[in-house]
C-alpha positions in Angstrom: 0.0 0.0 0.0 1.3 3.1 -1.2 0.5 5.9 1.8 -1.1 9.5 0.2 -0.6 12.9 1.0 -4.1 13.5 2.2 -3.4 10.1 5.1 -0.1 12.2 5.8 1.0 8.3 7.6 4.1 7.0 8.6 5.4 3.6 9.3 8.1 2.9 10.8 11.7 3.2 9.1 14.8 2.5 10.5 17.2 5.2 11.4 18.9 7.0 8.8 17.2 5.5 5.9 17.7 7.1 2.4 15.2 8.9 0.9 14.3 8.6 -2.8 12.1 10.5 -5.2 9.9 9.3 -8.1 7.4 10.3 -10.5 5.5 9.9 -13.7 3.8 12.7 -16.7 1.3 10.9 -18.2 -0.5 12.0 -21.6 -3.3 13.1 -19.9 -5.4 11.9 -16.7 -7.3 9.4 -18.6 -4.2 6.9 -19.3 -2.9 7.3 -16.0 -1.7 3.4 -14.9 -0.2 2.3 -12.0 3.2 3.1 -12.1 4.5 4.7 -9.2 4.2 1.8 -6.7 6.7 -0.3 -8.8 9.2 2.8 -8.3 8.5 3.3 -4.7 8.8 -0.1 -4.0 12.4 -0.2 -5.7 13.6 2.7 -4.0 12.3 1.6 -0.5 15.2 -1.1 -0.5 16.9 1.3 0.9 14.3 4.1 2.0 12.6 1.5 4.9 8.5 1.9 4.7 7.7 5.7 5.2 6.2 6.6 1.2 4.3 9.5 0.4 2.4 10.4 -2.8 1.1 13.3 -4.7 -1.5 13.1 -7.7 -2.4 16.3 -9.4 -3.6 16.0 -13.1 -1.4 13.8 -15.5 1.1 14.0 -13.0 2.0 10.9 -10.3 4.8 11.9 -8.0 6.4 9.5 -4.6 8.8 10.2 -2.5 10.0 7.5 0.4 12.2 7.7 3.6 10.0 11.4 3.6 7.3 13.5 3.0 5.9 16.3 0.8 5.4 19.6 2.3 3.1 21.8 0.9 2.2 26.0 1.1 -1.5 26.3 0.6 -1.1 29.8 -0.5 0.8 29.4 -3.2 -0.3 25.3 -4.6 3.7 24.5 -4.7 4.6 20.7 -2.8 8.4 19.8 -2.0 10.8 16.8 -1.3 14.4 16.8 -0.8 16.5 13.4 -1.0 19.7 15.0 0.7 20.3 18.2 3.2 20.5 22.3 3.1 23.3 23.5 4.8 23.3 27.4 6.0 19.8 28.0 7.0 20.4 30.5 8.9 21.3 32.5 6.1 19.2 31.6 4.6 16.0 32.0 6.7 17.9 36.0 7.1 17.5 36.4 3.6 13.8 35.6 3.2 13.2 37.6 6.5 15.1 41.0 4.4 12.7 40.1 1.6 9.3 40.3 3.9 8.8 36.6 4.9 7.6 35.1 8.4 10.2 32.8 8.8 9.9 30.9 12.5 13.2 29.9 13.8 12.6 26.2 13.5 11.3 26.0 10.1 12.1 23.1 8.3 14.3 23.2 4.9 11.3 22.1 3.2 9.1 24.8 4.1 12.1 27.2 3.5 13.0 25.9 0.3 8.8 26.9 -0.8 9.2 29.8 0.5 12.5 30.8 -1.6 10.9 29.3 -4.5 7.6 32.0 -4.1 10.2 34.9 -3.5 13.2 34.0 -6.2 11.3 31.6 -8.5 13.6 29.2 -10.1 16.8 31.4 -9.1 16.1 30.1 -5.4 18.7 27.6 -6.4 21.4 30.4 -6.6 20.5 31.0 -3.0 20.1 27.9 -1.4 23.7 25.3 -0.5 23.8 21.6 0.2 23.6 18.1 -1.3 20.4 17.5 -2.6 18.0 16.3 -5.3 14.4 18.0 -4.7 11.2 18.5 -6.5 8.7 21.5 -6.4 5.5 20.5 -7.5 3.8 24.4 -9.0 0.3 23.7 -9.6 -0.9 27.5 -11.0 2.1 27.0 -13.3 1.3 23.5 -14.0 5.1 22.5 -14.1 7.7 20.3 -12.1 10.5 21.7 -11.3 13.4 18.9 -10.7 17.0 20.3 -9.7 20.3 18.5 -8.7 23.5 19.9 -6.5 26.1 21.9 -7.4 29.0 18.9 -7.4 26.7 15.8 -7.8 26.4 14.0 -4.1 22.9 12.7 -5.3 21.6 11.5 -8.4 18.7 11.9 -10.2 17.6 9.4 -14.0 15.1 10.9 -16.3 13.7 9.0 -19.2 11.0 10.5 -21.5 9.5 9.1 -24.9 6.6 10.2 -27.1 3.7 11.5 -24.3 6.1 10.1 -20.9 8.5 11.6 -18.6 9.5 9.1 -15.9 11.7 10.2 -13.2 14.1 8.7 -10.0 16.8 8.5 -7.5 17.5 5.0 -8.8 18.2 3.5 -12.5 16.4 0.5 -11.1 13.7 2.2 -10.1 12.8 3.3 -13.8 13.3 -0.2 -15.2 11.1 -1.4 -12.8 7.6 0.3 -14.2 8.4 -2.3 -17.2 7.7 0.6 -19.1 11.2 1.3 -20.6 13.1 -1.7 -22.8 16.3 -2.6 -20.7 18.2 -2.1 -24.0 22.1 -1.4 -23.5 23.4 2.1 -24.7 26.4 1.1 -26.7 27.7 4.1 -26.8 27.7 4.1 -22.7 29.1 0.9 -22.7 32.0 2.1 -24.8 32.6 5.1 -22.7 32.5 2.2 -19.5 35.3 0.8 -21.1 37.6 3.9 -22.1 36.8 5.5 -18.8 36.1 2.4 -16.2 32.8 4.2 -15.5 30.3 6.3 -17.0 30.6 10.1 -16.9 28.4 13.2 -17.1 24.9 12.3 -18.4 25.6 8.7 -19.5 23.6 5.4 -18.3 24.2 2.3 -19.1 20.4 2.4 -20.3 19.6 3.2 -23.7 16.9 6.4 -23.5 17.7 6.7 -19.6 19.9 9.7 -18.7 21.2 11.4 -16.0 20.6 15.3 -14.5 23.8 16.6 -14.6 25.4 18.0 -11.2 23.9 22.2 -11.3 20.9 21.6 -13.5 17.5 22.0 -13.3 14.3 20.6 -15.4 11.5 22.4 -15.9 8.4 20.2 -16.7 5.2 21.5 -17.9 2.4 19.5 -18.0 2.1 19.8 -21.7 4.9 17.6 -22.0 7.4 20.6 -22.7 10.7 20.1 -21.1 13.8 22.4 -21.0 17.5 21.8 -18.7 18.8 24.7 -17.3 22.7 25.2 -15.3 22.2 27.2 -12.1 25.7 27.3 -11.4 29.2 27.5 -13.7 32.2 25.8 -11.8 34.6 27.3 -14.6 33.4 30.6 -14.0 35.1 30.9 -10.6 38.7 30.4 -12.6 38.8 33.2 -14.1 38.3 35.6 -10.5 41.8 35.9 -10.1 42.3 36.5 -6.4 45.1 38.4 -4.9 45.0 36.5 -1.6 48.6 35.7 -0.1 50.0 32.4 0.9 49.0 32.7 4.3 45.6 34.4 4.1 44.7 31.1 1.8 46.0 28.7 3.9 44.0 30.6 7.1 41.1 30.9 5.2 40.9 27.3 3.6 41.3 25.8 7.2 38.3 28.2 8.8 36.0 27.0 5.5 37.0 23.3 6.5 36.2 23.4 10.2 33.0 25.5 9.5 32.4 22.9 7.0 32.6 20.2 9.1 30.8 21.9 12.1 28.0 22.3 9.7 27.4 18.9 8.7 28.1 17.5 12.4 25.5 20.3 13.4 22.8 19.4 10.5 19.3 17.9 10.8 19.7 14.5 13.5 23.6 14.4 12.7 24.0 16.1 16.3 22.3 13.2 17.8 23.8 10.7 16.3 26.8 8.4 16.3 29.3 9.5 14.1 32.6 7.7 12.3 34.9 8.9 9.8 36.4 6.7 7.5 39.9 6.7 7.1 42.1 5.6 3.9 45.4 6.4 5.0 45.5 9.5 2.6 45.8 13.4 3.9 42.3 13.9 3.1 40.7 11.7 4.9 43.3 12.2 7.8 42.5 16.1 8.0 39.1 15.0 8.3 39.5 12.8 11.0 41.4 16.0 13.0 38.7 18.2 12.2 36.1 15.8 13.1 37.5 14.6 16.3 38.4 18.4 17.7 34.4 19.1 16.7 33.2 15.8 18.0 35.7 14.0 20.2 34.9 10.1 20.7 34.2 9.3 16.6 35.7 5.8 15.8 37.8 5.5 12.4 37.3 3.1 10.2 39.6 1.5 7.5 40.0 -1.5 4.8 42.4 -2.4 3.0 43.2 -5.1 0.5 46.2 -7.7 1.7 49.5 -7.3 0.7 48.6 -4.1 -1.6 48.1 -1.6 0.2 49.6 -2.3 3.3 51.4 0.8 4.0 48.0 2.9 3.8 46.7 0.7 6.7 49.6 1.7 8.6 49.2 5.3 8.0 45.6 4.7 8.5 46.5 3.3 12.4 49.2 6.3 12.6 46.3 8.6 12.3 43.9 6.9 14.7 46.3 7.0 17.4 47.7 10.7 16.6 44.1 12.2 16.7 42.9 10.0 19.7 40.1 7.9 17.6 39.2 4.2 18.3 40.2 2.7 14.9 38.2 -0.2 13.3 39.9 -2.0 10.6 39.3 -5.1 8.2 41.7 -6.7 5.2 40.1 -7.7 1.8 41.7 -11.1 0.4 41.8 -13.5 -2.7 39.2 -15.7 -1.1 36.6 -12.8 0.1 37.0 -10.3 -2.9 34.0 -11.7 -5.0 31.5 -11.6 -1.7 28.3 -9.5 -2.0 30.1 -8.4 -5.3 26.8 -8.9 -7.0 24.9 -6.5 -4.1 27.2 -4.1 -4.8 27.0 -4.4 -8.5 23.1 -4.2 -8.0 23.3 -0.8 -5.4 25.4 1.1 -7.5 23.2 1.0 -11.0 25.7 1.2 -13.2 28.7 -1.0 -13.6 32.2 0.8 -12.0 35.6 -0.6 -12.7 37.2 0.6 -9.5 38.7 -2.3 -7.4 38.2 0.2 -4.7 34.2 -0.7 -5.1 34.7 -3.3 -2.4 36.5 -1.8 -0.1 34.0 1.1 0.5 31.2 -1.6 -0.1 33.5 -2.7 3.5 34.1 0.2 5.2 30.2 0.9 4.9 29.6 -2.9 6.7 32.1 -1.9 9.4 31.2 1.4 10.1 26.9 0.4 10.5 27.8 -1.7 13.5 28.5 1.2 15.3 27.1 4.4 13.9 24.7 6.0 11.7 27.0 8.7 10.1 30.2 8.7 8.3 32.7 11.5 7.7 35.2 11.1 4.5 38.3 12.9 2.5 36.3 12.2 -0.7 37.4 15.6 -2.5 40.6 16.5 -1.4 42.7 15.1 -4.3 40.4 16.8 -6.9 39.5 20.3 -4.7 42.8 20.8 -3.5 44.9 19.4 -6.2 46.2 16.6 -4.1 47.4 14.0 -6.7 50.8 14.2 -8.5 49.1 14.4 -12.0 48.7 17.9 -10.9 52.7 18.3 -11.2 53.1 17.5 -15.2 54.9 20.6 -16.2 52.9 23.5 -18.2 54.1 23.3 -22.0 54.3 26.9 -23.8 51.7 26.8 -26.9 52.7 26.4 -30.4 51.9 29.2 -32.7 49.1 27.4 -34.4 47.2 26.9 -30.6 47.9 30.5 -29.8 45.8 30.8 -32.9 42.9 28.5 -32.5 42.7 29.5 -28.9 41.7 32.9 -30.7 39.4 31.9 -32.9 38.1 29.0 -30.8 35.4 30.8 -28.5 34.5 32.5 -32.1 33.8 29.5 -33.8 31.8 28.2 -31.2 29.8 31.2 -30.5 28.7 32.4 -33.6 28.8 29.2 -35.4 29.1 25.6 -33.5 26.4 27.0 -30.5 23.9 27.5 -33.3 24.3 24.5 -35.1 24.1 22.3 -31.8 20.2 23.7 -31.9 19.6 23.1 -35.7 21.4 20.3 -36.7 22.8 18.0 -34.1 24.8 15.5 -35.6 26.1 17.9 -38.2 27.7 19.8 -35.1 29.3 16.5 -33.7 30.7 15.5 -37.0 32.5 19.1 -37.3 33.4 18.3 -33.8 35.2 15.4 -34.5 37.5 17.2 -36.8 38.0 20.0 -34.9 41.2 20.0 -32.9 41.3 19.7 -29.1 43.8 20.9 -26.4 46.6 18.4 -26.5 46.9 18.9 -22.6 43.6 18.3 -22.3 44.0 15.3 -24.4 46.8 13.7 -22.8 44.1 14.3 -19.5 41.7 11.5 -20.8 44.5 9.5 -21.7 46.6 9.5 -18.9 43.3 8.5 -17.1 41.7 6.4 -19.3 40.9 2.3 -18.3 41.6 1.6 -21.7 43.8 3.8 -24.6 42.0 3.2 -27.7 44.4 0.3 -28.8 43.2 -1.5 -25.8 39.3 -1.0 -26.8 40.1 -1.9 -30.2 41.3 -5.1 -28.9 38.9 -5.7 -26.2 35.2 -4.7 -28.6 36.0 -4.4 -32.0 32.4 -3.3 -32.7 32.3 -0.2 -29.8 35.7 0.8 -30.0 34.8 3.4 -33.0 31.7 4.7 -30.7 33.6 6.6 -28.0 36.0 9.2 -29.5 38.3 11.0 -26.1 38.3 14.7 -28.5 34.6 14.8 -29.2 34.4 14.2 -25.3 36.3 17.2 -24.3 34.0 18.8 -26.7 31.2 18.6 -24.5 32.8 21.0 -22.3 32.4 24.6 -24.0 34.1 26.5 -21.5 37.7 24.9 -20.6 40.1 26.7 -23.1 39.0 30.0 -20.8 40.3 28.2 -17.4 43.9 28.4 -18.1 46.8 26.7 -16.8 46.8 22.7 -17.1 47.2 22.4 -13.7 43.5 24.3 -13.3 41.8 22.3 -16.4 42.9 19.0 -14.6 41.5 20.2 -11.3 38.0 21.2 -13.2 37.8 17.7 -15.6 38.5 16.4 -12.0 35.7 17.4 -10.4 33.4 17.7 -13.6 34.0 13.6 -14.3 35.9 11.5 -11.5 35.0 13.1 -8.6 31.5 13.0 -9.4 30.4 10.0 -11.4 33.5 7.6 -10.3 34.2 8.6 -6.3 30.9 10.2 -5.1 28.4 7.8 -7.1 30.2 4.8 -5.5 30.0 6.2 -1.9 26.7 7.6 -1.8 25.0 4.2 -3.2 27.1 2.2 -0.9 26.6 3.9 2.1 22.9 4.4 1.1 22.9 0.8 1.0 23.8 0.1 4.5 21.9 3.1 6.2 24.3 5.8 6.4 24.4 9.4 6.2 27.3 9.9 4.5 29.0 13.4 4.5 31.9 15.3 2.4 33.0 18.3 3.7 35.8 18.8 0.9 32.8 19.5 -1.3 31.6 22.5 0.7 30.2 25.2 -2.2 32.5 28.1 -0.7 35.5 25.7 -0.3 35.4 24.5 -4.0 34.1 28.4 -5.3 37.3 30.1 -3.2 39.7 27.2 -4.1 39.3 27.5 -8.0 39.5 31.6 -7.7 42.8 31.3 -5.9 45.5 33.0 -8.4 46.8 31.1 -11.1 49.5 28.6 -10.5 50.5 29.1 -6.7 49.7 25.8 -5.3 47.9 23.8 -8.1 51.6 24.4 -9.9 53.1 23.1 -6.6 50.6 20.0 -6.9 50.3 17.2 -4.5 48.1 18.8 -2.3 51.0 21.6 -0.7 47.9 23.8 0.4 46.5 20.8 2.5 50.4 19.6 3.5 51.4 22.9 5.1 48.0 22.8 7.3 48.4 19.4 8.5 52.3 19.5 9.6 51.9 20.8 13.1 49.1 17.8 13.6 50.7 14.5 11.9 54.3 12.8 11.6 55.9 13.3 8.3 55.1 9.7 7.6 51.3 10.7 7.1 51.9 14.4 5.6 54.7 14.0 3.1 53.2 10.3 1.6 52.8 11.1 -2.1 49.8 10.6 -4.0 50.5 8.5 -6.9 49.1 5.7 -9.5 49.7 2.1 -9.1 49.5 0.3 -12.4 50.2 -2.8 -10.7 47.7 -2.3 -7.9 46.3 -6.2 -7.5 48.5 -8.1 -9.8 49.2 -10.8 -8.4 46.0 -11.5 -7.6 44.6 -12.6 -11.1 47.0 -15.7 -10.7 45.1 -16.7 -7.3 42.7 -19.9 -8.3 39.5 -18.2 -7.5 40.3 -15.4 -8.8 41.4 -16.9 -12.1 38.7 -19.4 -12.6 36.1 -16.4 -12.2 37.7 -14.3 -14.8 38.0 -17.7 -17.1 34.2 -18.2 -17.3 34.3 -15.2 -18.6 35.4 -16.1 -21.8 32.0 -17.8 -22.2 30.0 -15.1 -20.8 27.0 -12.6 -21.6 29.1 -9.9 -22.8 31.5 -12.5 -25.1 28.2 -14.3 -26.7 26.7 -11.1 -27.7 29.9 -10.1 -29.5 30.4 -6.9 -26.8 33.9 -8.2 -25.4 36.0 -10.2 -27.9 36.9 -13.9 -26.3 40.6 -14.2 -27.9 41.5 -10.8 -25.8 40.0 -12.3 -22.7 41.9 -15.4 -23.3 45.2 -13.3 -24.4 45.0 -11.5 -21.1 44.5 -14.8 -19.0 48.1 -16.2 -20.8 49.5 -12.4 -20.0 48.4 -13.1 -16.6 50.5 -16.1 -16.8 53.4 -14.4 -18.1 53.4 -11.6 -16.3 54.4 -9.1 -18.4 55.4 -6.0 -16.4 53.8 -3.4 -18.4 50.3 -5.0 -18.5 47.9 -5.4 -15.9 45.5 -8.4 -16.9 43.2 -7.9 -13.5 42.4 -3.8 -14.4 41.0 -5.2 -17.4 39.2 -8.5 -16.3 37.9 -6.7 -13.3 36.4 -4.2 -15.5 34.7 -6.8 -17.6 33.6 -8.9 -14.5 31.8 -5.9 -13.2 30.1 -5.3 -16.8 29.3 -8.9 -16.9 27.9 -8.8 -13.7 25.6 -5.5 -14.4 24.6 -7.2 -17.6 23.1 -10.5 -15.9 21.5 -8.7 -13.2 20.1 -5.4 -15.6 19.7 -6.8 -18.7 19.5 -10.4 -19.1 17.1 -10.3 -16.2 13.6 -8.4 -15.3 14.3 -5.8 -12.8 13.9 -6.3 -9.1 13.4 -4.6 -6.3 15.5 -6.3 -4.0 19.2 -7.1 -4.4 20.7 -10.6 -5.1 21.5 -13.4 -3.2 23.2 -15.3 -5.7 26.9 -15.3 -5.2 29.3 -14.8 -8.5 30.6 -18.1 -9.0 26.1 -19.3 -9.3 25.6 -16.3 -11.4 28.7 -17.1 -14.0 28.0 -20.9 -13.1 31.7 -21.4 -12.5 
């Protein structure tokens, strides 16, 4: 039984459950169906029992883990799956503009009340991480808007007279009403990129509301995507701050950060843990936390014999800091465990080995609390990773010149075409030459180089193209030094769609608030205005380094941030390990003529051999996960629970 808005019921959830919005534009009221409960039901795998729904006209909205709140004065409805931080100012700023704003108003009821005063440009004045839906029923329009950085996600799907909306890909697939036919094209951009950025689903039709966008629905069936807020933008604001006034002023936006989100909704009353990975992010966190709220436990995994030495840093900061530290190893024989659960929380298919370790950390840390603090951020905010160090190359004469003409081209030329003729605009983009710093970004980064694809899926390999990619990104050739355009295609792809994704799904999936503090607004809008060069040139995270001396040993502070290319070698030869990625020679994604089976089997005798410069497992854990997601997605109806199958029943190994 789906609970209505009008019953205004709750039933019982479990603390900290995550909430999740749905809904459904229909044609018109008289082909209305019954829609929604197969999306709440999904989403309340994580949610616990509390739903809530909203009927007005063709339009069918849920929520779950929540409720909507609604202004009788002005027919507008909200729900928010996430938090708004600053409400103080917040509730300030509608007071100057002639509100009645109580003290102990709820974000909900202040995020209606921004909406009557600002319209759609409340999101300009509102902070936090959040996906949330105004319902305006004199405008007869929905009006669905994601976070500034991407810390939750929202899927949209619309064809002919539908729009279908909600927190979850499953969730979608689950109405029965969209085919679960692959997107090639995603899949390829899964295999350059080990995960599928911006927009991209795995879905064929389903996409993705990009991190500081907004739809506007009308019931007509019009729909138009908006950007609320331009990360590039903040570039360009040269400051003239010295060293010292940015180090001050980058340590009072972390602690208030931090004191915000300890502060925030039930956070204050709960327990609270911070997971720690041995990196400085994550170890500045655990200072920070600990001097706002003394007694949080750490928590760390690690996989045996591969990262050993972050474990160790990991303890060095529990015991400098004062934190109880909780910490478990990943082996050969328990890697594949609730692989498939974790394949089935995250939606889409991830080729980070790292996966199971926060799918860890998350089983640890709900034994003992309900909210977990993180460094997620740090690398890409602060410039904290020695790709940041690659030396800035002085421009030819010909990219002096197309850096000219570029913004013209695309202005009075490409920016029109995009409107009028689509596909004409990406085959001119194809050709059109792309930053060769910003090209050796993607590749440096990539899962796969184009070689590798070609190898690995003859028949996608020509579908994913790394300079039409950049293209997609109007605004980089204004940031400036390679050092910035790293940290921006940092926090524009990885951070958002590789790092955050995983953790907010995975935590979600155990019943944990989950929060960031790296990804504060005003810590990410100062950092990026900081003047050029300074301490992106310095790299490897010197800003965060010189704050963290006077607290940790050298040992934890001066431990560089760097690739490993060899990161779980040895582990392909294990016989678990190798019989798994055998079977997958005879796989879903082999019989369907996705992955090729003679470059599975040439990476299983490469795995033998040992050649130094190739990794065999990056690649067969990649197409493990893709297999997996593929048997669970597409080769079988949707559910709305997760699996219990283990990987070895579901390859029938």
């Amino acid at each position: 039984m789906v609970w209505s808005d009008q019953q205004n019921s709750k039933r019982g959830a479990r603390a900290n459950t995550m909430p999740g919005l749905c809904g459904i534009l229909y044609p018109d009221v008289y082909q209305m169906g019954q829609v929604l409960p197969r999306m709440m039901l999904t989403l309340a795998s994580r949610s616990g029992l509390v739903t809530d729904d909203y009927t007005y006209k063709n339009l069918n909205i849920g929520c779950t883990s929540t409720q909507f709140h609604h202004d009788t004065r002005t027919a507008t409805r909200t729900a928010i799956d996430g938090t708004i931080y600053h409400l103080d100012t917040l509730r300030k700023k509608l007071r100057n503009k002639g509100r009645d704003i109580t003290g102990d108003a709820s974000q909900e009821r202040l995020i209606l009340q921004a909406y009557a005063v600002w319209g759609v440009d409340f999101l300009e004045h509102i902070d936090g991480d959040f996906v949330l839906i105004i319902l305006d029923q004199s405008r007869e329009e929905l009006i669905i808007a994601r976070d500034r950085i991407g810390r939750k996600p929202l899927y949209w799907f619309q064809h002919t007279n539908q729009f279908l909306f909600a927190s979850e890909l499953k969730a979608l697939l689950a109405t029965g009403m969209i085919p679960a036919t692959p997107s090639m094209e995603a899949i390829a951009t899964y295999l350059f990129f080990g995960y599928m950025p911006q927009d991209a689903t795995p879905i064929e039709g389903i996409n993705k509301l990009l991190p500081a966008h907004y739809i506007r629905l009308h019931f007509n069936q019009n729909k138009s995507i908006h950007s609320y807020w331009s990360y590039h933008s903040y570039f360009n604001k040269d400051g003239t701050y010295h060293r010292a006034d940015e180090e001050q002023r980058v340590e009072a936006l972390l602690k208030d950060s931090v004191h915000t989100r300890v502060s925030s909704g039930s956070t204050k009353k709960d327990k609270i843990g911070c997971l720690v990975s041995g990196g400085l992010g994550s170890a500045s966190i655990a200072h920070y936390l600990q001097c706002e709220h003394p007694n949080s436990d750490g928590y760390t995994v690690g996989f045996r014999g591969d990262n050993d030495t972050d474990m160790q840093t990991a303890e060095t900061v529990a015991e400098t800091v004062g934190i109880v530290s909780h910490s478990q190893l990943i082996t050969e024989d328990n890697l594949f465990t609730d692989l498939p659960r974790i394949i089935w929380h995250l939606d889409e298919p991830i080729a980070d080995p790292y996966i199971v370790a926060t799918w860890r950390l998350s089983q640890l840390a709900a034994n003992k609390v309900n909210v977990v603090f993180s460094g997620v951020g740090s690398d890409e905010v602060l410039a904290g990773h020695t790709r940041f160090l690659k030396p800035e190359l002085p421009p030819t004469f010909s990219q002096k010149l197309d850096q000219m003409l570029k913004p013209i081209i695309k202005l009075l030329f490409l920016k029109p075409l995009t409107l009028v003729a689509p596909r004409t605009a990406l085959r001119f983009l194809k050709h059109y030459p792309t930053d060769p710093q910003q090209a050796q970004y993607l590749a440096d980064n990539a899962l796969m180089d184009p070689q590798m694809m070609h190898l690995a899926a003859p028949s996608l390999s020509r579908l994913f193209d790394p300079e039409t990619f950049l293209h997609r990104f109007y605004s980089i050739d204004e940031i400036g030094t390679s050092a910035d355009v790293t940290m921006y295609l940092d926090v524009k792809t990885r951070l958002s769609d590789l790092y955050i994704h995983q953790y907010d799904r995975l935590t979600a999936a155990h019943g944990l608030t989950w929060h960031t503090p790296f990804l504060d607004r005003r810590l990410i809008e100062f950092v990026a205005s900081l003047p050029r060069g300074g301490y992106r040139k310095e790299g490897g995270g010197s800003l965060l380094k010189h704050l963290m001396r006077p607290i940790y040993p050298s040992s934890v502070v001066e431990r560089p941030k760097i690739k490993r290319p060899a990161f779980l070698k040895s582990w392909a030869q294990h016989p678990k390990i190798f019989d798994i990625f055998s079977a997958l020679s005879h796989g879903t994604l082999v019989g369907n003529g996705i992955i090729s089976r003679g470059w599975i089997h040439q990476l299983l005798e490469l795995n033998n051999n040992r050649p130094a410069h190739i990794n065999p497992f990056r690649y067969l854990w990649a197409v493990l996960c893709l297999e997996l997601w593929f048997r669970l997605y597409i080769d079988n109806p949707a559910t709305t629970a997760p699996p219990t199958a283990t990987v070895e029943e579901i390859l029938k190994v």
